[in-house]
Structure formats: C-alpha cells, structure tokens
N, C-alpha and C positions, 0 to 999 in steps of 0.2 A: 248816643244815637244822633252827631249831628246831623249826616243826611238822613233826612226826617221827609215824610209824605212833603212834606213845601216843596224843599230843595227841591223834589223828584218832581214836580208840579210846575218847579221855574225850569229847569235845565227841558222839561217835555215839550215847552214852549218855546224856549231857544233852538231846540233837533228839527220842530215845526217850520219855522223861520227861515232855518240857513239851512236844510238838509234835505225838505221835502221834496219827490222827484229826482233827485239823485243817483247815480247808479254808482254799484259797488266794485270799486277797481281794483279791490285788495283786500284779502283779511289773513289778518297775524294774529297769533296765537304769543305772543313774547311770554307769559309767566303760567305755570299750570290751572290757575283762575283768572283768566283775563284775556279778554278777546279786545283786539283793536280792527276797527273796517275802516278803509281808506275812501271815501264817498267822494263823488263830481260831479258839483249842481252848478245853477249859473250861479250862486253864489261864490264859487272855487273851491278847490278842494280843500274836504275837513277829512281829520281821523276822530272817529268817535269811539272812544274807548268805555266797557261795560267791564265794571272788575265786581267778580262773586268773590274774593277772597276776603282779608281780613281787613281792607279799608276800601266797600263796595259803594260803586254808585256808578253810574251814564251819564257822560258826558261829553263835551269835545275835549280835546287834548292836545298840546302844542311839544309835551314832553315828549324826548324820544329812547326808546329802551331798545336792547340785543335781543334781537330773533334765536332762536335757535336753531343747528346747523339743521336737525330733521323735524318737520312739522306735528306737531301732536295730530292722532287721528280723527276729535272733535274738531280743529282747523283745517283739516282733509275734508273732510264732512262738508264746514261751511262753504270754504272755497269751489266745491263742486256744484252747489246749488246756490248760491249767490254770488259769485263772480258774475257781473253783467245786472245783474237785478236790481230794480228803481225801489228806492225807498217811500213807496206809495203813500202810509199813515203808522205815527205814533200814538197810542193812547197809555193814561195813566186807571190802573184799574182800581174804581172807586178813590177812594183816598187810604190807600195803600201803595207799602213800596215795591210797588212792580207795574211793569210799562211793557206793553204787546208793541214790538213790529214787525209793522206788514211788509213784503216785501212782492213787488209785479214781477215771474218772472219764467221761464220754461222749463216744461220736464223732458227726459230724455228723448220724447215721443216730439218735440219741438212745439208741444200744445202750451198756451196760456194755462200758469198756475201759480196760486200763490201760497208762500213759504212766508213763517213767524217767526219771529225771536223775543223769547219772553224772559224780560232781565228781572229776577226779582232780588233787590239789591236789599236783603231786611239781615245784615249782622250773621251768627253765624249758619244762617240758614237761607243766606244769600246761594243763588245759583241762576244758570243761564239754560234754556231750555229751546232746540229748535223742533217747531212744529209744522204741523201742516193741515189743510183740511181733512175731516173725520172721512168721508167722500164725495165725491163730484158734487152728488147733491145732494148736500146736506144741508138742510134748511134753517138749521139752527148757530151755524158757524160756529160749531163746536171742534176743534182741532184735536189730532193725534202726532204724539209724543214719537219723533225720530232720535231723537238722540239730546244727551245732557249733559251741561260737562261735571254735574255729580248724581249721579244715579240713588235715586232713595230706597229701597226694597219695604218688605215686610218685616226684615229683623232691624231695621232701621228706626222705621216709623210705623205705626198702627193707623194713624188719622190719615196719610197722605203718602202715595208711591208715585214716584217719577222716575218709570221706565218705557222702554222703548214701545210701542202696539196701543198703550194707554191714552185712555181719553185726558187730555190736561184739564186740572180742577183747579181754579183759584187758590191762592194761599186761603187756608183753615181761618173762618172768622176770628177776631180777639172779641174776648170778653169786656168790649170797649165801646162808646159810641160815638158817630162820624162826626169832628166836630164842621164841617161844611155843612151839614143840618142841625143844627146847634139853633136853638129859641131863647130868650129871655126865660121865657117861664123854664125851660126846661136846664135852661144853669142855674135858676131860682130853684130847681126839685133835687139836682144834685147837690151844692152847697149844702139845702136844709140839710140832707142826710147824712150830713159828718160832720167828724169830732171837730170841736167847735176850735181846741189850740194847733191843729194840724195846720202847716202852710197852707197856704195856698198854690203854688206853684207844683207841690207834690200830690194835692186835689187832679187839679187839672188835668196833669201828667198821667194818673193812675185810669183817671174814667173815659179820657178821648185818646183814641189811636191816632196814631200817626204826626205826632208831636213828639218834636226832643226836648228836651230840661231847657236850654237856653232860649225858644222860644217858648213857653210858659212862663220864666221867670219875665219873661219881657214882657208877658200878658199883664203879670199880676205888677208889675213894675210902671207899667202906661197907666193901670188902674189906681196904682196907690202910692205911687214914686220911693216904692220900698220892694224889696226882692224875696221878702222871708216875712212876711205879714198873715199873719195866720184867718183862719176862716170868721174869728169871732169881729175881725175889726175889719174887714169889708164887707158891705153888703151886695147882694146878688146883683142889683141894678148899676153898682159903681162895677164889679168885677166885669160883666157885660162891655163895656164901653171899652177894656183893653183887650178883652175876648176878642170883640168883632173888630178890634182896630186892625188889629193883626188878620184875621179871617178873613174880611175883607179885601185885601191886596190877594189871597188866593182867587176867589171868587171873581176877581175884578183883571187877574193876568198884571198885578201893581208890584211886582219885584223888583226889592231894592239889595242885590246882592250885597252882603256886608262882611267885612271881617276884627273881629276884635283883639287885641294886641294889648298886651302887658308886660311892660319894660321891654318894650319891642317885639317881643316872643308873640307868636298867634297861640291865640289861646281855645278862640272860637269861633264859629262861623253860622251862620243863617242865610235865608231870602229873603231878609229884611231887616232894618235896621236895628242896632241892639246898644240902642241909647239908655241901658242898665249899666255899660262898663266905660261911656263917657260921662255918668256923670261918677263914675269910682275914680277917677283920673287915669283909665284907658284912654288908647287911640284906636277909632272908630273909621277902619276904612273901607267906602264903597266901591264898588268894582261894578263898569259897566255890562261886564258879561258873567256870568256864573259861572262858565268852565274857567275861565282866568284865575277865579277864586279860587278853586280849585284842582287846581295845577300850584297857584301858588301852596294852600296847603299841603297838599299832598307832595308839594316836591322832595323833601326830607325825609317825610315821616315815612312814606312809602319804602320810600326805598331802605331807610334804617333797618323798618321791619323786615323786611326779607331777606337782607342782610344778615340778620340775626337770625331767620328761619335757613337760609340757606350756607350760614358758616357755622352754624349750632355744632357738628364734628370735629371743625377744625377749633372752635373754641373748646371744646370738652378737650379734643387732644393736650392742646396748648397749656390747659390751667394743669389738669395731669401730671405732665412734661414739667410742669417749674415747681409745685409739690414733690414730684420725686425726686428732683435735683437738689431742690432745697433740701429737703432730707438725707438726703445721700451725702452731700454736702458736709452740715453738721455731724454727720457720724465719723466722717472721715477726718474734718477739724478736731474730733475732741480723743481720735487717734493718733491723729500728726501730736496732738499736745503730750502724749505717754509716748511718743517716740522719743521727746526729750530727755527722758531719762536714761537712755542709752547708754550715757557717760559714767552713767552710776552705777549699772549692770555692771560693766568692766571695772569700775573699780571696786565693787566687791569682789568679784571674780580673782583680780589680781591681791587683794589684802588677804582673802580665805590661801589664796596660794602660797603666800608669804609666813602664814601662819599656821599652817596643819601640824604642826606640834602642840596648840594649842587648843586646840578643834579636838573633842570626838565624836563619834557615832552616838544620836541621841539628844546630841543639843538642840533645842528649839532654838537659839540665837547664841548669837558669839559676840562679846565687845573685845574690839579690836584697836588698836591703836592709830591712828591716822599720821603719818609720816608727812603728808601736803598739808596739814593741819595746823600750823604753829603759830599758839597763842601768846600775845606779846607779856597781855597782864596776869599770866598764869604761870608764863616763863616755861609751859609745857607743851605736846601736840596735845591734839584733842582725842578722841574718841568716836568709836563710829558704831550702833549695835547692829548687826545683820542679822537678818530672818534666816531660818535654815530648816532643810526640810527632816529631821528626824530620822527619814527612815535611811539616808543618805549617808556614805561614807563623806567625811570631810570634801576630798578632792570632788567627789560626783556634786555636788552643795557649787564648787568653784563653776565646772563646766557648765551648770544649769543656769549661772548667770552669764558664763562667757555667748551660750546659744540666744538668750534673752538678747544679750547685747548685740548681736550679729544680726537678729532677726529685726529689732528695734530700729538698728543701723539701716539695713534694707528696706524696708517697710516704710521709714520717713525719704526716702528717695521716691520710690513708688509712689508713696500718701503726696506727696507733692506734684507729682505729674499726674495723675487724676484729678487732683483738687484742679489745677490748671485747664484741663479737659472739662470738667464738670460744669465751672465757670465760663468757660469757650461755649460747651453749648446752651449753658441759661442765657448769655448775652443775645446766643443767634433764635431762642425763642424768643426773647424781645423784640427780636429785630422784626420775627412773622407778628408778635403781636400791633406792632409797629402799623407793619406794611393792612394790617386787617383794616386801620382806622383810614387809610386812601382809598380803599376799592372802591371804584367809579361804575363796574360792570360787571355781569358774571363773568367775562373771562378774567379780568384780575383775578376772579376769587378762584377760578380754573389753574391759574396758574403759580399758585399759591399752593393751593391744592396736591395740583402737581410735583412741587418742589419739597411738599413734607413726605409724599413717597418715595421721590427719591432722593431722599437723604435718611431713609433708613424707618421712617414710620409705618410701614407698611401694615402692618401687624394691628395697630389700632387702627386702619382703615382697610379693611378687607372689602367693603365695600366698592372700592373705586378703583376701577382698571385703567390704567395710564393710555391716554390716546396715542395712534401709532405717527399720527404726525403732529408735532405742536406748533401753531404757527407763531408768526416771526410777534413776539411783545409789544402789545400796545401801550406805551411810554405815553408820556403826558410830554405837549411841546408848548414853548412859550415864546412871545416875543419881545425883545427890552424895547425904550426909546431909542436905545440906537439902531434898534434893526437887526441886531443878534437873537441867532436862532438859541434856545435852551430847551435843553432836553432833560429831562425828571424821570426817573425811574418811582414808581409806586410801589416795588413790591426787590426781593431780593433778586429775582431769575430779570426783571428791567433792568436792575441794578447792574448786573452782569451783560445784561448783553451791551450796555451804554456803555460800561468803561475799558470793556475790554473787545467788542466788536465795531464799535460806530467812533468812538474815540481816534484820534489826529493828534498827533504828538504835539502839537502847537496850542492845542483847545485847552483850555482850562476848570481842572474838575474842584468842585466842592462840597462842601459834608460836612454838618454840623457836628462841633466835637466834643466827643466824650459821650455820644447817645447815640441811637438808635436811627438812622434816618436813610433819607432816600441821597443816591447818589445824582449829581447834577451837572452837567457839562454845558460849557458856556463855548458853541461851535463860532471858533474867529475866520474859518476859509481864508487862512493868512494875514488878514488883519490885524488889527493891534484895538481893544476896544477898550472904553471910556469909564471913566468912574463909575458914571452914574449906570451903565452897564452891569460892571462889576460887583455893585451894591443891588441893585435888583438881582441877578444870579443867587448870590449870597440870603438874601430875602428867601427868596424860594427852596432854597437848601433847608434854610430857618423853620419855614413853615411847615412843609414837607417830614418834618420831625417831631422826633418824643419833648421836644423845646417848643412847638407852636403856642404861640401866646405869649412867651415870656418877651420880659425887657434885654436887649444887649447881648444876644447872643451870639455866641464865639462861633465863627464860622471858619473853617480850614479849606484854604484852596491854595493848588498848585498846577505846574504844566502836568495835562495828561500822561506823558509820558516817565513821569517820576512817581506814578502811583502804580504798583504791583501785585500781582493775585501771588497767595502761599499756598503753595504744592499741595493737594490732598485739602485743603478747605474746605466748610461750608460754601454755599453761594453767596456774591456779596461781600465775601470779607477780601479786606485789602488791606497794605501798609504802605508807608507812605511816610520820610523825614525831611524834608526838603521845602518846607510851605511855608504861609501866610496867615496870620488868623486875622479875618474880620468881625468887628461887633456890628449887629446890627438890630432892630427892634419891626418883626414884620406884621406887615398888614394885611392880612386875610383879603380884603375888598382890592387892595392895592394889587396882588397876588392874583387873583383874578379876571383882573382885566387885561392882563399881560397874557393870558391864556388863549390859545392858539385852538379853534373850536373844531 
C-alpha cells in the first residue's frame, strides 16, 4: 500500500495549487479503470489521471497512453457533464484514501449545478464514482450516485452498494485509529497493550489507518535508528518523537516527495523522506513534485502489468503451442529413430527368402546364415536369429518384413518433413514470444493478436473477431548521428510490412542471427552511409532481440534487395545468402536516445 492516506494528502495539495479553477477540455477513458481529464488553468494545461485499477492513485501525469477507437459509456458519461466544467474544490475525506471533486458547471436546462467525482484509490476496492446533489436543496450536501465505473450490488457487498439512484456513503470505517489525532498518551495506551516482542513498525501499521509499511518503518526508524525494534526496547515517549516527525509534515502541508532505489531499481516510494534505506546503502532520491514521482514509478510497472493482464491469452496460447510441439516433436524423433531399421526389415525379408527350405510353419525364430557377414578370425560368415510369427507360412513371415520395410522406408521421409515443419513452427512461436517482450501499445499487442489468427489459431481464440480494416503498423523509427532514418519492426506483421513494403533496393536490412528478432532497415534515399551509422543500425537489430544484453553480437546485414520472403510462410520469415555479419555489444540507454518519438 504505498500510496497511503499521505501520498493522497500530498498529490490533494499539489491538484489545489496547479488545478484549481480550471476547466475541463477533455476526458479519456485509455484503460477500462482509468479515467484521465485534460484540465486549463492559468497555470497551463495538466492531465490529471485517477487509476481504480490495480496500481490506483490521482495525480498529474505527463505519460501518454492509446485511446481507444470507441469511448467506453462511463467516458460518455463524463464527457457530457464535465466538458467545460471548472474544477472549483478537491478535498481529502478524513484521512482516508478517497478525494471528493467538485466540479462548477451546467445542466441541460443551462442552470448552475455542480457535479463530483469521488476517486477512492484504496487497493482492490479502489473505484471512481460520479455524483451529484441529493436535490436542489439539500441542506446537508449529501450527493446521489450517477454512475460508477464499478458498480457494487447486494450480492457483492452487504456493508456498502454503489449504484446508480443511491445516496454516496463514505468508505466503511476501518477498525483503526486516525493517526492525525494521535496524543502522546494515546500512543502511550496503544503500545502498553501489546505483546511486548512484536515490532514496532507492524504495531503501528495494524492500529492507525491510512499508513503504508514504508512509512511506519520510517517512524520507528527516526525513533530508534533501527527498522525492526520490537515494542519492549522503545518506549512510548522515544516512539512519539518519530510518530509526530513524520505526522507533522501531514498536518503542516511539509512534503518531501521521496523515492528509494536499490542497485538502481525503485524499490519504494513515500511523501517524505525515507532515510531507513540511506543509511542501508540505498539511494535516496527527492523529487520536487509528487506526480513526477509517480509517473517515474509507475512508468514500467504499469504498463508491465497490463501487459500481462491484457496478453494473458495470447501467452496461455503460446506456452500451449511450444508444449505440444515439444511433444509432438519427441514422439516423432524417437520414430524417425525405428525407422532406421528399415535396412534390417529387408534384410530379413530377403535371408527368410533365400532360405524357405529351411523355414517351417511353427517356428518361433530361424538362425540363418548371413552371407554379408564374413568373419576374418572365425574364417566363417556369421549368423543372424530372426523372430517369426508362428502362425505364418515361411514365405508370409518374409512379406511381413518386406511391408515393415516399405512402411519404415516411407515413414522416415514423411518423419522428416514434419519434424522440419514442427521445428519451422516452434521457431515462429519464439519469434511471437519474442515480439511479446517489445510491445509498446495495445495496438502492437492488436496486432500480434491479429497475426495468431490468421496463421491458423483461431480455434484457441474464439474470442477475438478480426477487425475488418487493419491499419497501416506502427514500427518504431530511429535516428543515427548521421541522420539516417531506421526503421524497427516490433512484432512479425512490422516485420513484414518493412521488408517487403517500405524497403528500397539500396537500403540496407539487418537481423540478429541465429534468434529470434526484429527486422531492421537502415533507409540510405541513395546515399551511401558511414560506420558509425552502420554500427548503430546493427545495435538496434541487437537489442530489439532474443540477444539484448549480450556481449558481441552477430548481427547479419545486407542490400534490401537480396533478402526474400518463401512462398506459403509464416510472417516474418525470410532467406537471405549474400551478407555481412557485424559484432557488436548494445546499449539499451544508447538505443534510446536514437529513438525517434
């Protein structure tokens, strides 16, 4: 729970600051829990994004995400009553995580009236509620429930319904108390009453609402310069002194946005300083505005997760798909292996033939002489014993190996051109596994999507109707120091349209070899470009791969025009004898800044 009643208490006073008065020029709906308003104060225009889903909190936002083509009817909603609407007051209710705004603005009737938006950002019972006065004159400024973008019933919840006609009730108290009225003596009466080896920090956490672990440990960490000090070795008066250190900057408007970092990685974040992980040998960095902070964390982790929520089918497909091949696979290697004995089939067939005068009806097995046989230190041929079926005439015992032999003979032809196929398609699921680890937007994952249907998945996604128009692939574009354009395919279907639609017989294509990667053209418009061109291309081929990270990677490039699509292919696949191989060792950060925004 790091956004904790604080955070919600700093960021409320930051919306105060730069928002208030503003009016609303836009609202997007980008993710099924996540409302963004485009607001225009004298301060300039902010987006303020309110996310109830799985990493929930209000703030500003500088990140920018894909709209979808048709608006959800919650953003239909908004948009009809707050386009134009001043964002008159934010408040934080109690010290809890949820924040009333008010909004000045007209109803159909052209009359003054104001509309709420009530973000209660609390984990997973975060949700976004638009409300309104109970009626005209209601004395109590008690508001009714229009619409929410998760609806709670009665087979939901017993304690709390959030539906449409309802009066809005505050989130259900916790069995907790506010630590903003927090006393000495009354952190003195909590202490006494617990077990004496219990942390501290888990004290804390259990009896005041609206605190996350990270700032408690920092309470009990300013009070005893230890993080895990149990109740018996501070006393109530020393614990106090890191209580109200911290409390204090609430009460007082004293945020010091902070983020904490361990071997670089953010690990954690507060409204205030969290000098428990500099003095662990973290780095401790402050950040002048809260939303910054949080845009920097959230820029990965956000999107990762949805990522994973909204490619969860096409990974179930995928791991499926190289399971069954795998095993398909090994059954048909360890049939190709008994197709080697073909040879053998025939030559029993032929020895039973040569010998049916000495065969009868009845034999379980016949030793026979071997003619190709001939042993030097024995000065004789060898011998050979055949199985035989008993119920068989000699000559039918011959024919049942000669069919053995024929069928064996056929069968390793066949077993070999599926083994080839089978292989063909585990490499081009790598290749989606591949393209999964680029997606920058939901259309990559669209189009990705798209291309396991039509290449024959249909069947495990019945779910998903192919759109009737696809637009033209959103590629990634880069630029070198010398001013050459490059172009990146992220996914197979980019792949495809850069080498074989946008491609110039003169440009030069590249792909990291022997893996899985993204195709990459270095566009020269007739020029002739430079090493260090050349080397950056190649770089991005690098990275753009099942090789990112490594040292010295071989990179394959040649003129556009000596690379070739095979007839009937997956997407993506190409050949290609005529090239170059570069080493080269790429840099993520390097890789980057070459990117074309």
């Amino acid at each position: 729970m790091a956004f904790d009643a604080g955070m919600l208490a700093c960021m409320v006073r930051e919306i105060r600051g730069a928002a208030l008065g503003g009016r609303i020029e836009r609202v997007m709906q980008p993710e099924r829990d996540e409302v963004v308003l485009q607001i225009r104060s004298f301060e300039g225009g902010r987006r303020l994004l309110i996310n109830a889903g799985a990493n929930p909190r209000i703030g500003f936002t500088e990140l920018q995400k894909e709209n979808p083509h048709q608006a959800p009817m919650f953003c239909m909603l908004l948009r009809k009553h707050l386009t134009g609407a001043k964002l008159c007051d934010i408040v934080q209710l109690g010290f809890e995580r949820a924040a009333v705004l008010t909004f000045d603005t007209r109803d159909e009737m052209g009359f003054s009236a104001r509309k709420y938006l009530v973000a209660e950002v609390m984990g997973k019972y975060s949700n976004l509620i638009f409300c309104e006065d109970a009626h005209p004159d209601a004395p109590d400024g008690r508001m009714r429930i229009v619409s929410a973008l998760k609806t709670v019933d009665f087979t939901t919840s017993d304690r709390r319904q959030i539906l449409p006609g309802m009066i809005y009730e505050n989130p259900p108290a916790q069995d907790k108390q506010d630590p903003t009225a927090a006393t000495p003596e009354s952190l003195a009466a909590t202490l006494a009453g617990e077990t004496p080896d219990r942390p501290l920090d888990k004290v804390l956490l259990s009896h005041y609402c609206g605190l996350s672990a990270a700032v408690t440990r920092e309470m009990v960490y300013l009070a005893t310069r230890h993080t895990d000090t149990p109740v018996r070795y501070a006393g109530a008066e020393t614990v106090w002194k890191g209580f109200d250190a911290v409390m204090s900057r609430i009460r007082n408007g004293d945020f010091a946005p902070t983020l904490a970092l361990v071997d670089g990685k953010p690990v954690e974040y507060a409204f205030c300083p969290l000098t428990q992980y500099e003095a662990a040998g973290g780095e401790v960095r402050p950040f002048d505005d809260a939303w910054k902070l949080l845009d920097t964390w959230f820029e990965s982790r956000d999107w990762d997760t949805r990522l994973h929520q909204r490619a969860s089918d096409i990974l179930r497909l995928l791991t499926h798909a190289e399971s069954r091949i795998r095993k398909k696979l090994e059954l048909q290697q360890n049939e190709l292996a008994e197709c080697e004995k073909a040879s053998q089939y025939k030559k029993y067939g032929d020895l039973i033939t040569a010998n049916l005068h000495l065969i009868t009806r009845g034999m379980k097995q016949a030793e026979l002489i071997d003619y190709e046989d001939w042993r030097e230190e024995t000065g004789d041929f060898g011998k050979v014993i055949i199985p035989l079926d008993e119920r068989l005439q000699p000559s039918s015992n011959a024919q049942k190996y000669y069919k053995k032999y024929t069928k064996a003979r056929n069968a390793k032809v066949e077993l070999a051109r599926q083994i080839e196929l089978g292989r063909a398609e585990l490499e081009y699921v790598y290749t989606i596994f591949d393209a999964l680890t680029h997606v920058e937007t939901t259309a990559d994952l669209g189009e990705i999507r798209d291309e396991l249907y039509r290449s024959g998945y249909v069947s495990k996604m019945s779910s998903y109707a192919a759109p009737k128009k696809q637009p033209a692939p959103a590629y990634a574009k880069f630029r070198t120091s010398g001013g050459f354009t490059v172009l990146c395919g992220k996914n197979n279907v980019q792949n495809e349209y850069i080498t074989h639609k946008l491609a110039e017989k003169n440009d030069y294509w590249f792909h990291a070899k022997g893996v899985p990667g993204s195709h990459v053209l270095l566009v020269t418009d007739g020029a002739e470009p430079g090493d260090a061109d050349f080397t950056e291309a190649a770089c991005i081929a690098a990275q753009y791969s099942k090789s990112a990270g490594g040292v010295m990677v071989p990179v394959d490039y040649l003129l556009a025009r000596n690379v070739k699509k095979v007839s009937g292919a997956k997407p993506g696949f190409v050949i290609y004898h005529t090239n170059w191989t570069a080493y080269v060792t790429p840099d993520a950060d390097e890789v980057a800044k070459l990117r074309i925004k």
